[in-house]
C-alpha positions in Angstrom: 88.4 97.6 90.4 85.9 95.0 91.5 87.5 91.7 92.4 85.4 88.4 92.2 85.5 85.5 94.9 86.5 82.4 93.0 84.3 80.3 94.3 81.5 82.1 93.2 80.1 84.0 91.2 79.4 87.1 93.2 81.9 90.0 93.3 83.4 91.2 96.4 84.1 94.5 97.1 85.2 97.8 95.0 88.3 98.6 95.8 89.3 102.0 95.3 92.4 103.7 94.8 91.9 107.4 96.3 94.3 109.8 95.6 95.7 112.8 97.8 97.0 116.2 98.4 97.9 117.8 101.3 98.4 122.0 102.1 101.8 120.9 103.1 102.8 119.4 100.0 102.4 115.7 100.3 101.2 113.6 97.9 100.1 110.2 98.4 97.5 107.2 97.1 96.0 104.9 99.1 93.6 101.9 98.0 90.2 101.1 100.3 87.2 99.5 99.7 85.5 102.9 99.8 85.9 107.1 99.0 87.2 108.2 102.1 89.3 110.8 103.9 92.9 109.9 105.3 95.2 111.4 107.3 98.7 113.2 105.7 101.5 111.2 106.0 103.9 114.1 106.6 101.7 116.3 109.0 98.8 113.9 109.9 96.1 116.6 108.2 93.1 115.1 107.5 92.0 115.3 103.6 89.8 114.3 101.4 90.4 112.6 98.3 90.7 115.2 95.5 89.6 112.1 92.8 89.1 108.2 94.2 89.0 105.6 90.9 87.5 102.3 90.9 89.7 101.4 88.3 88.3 102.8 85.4 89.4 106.3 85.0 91.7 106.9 82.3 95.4 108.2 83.7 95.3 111.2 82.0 91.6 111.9 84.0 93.4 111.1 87.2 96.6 113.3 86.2 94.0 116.5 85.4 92.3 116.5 88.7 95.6 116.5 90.1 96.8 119.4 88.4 93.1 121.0 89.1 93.6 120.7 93.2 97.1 121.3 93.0 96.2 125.0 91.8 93.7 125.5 93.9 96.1 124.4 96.6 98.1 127.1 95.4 95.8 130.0 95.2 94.5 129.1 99.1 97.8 129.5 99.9 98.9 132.5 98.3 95.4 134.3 99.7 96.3 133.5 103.1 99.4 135.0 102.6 98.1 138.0 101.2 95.8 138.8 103.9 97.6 137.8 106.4 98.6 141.1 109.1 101.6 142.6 108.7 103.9 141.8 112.0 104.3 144.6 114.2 107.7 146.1 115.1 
């Protein structure tokens, strides 16, 4: 969303709404002026926005992408697990 100075006729800045997903699970949004990384509230991970809208994505495009990272969330996980060494006795 671009917001306009009202005293003239220039616009100011994009302000974006970026959207996040943490390994651990969190999920959060955060609005900047730019597409940037932020830090997990819950475990203070750095991550990347997995989709960042300037106000013109539809809800359902936002709600995809976070289906989309929330599966491949899933399947990181579950590799790690499965190659993970077995523990010694």
């Amino acid at each position: 969303m671009t917001t306009m100075d009202p005293t003239n006729d220039m616009p100011d800045c994009t302000v974006w709404t970026n959207y996040y997903r943490c390994a651990c699970g969190e999920e959060w949004d955060d609005q900047h002026d730019c597409c940037c990384n932020d830090h997990c509230p819950a475990c203070n991970c750095e991550n990347e926005p997995y989709i960042s809208d300037d106000g013109s994505l539809a809800i359902e495009t936002i709600e995809s992408a976070r289906v989309s990272i929330a599966a491949r969330l899933e399947a990181t996980i579950n590799t790690i697990v499965d190659v993970s060494p077995v523990t010694a006795e």
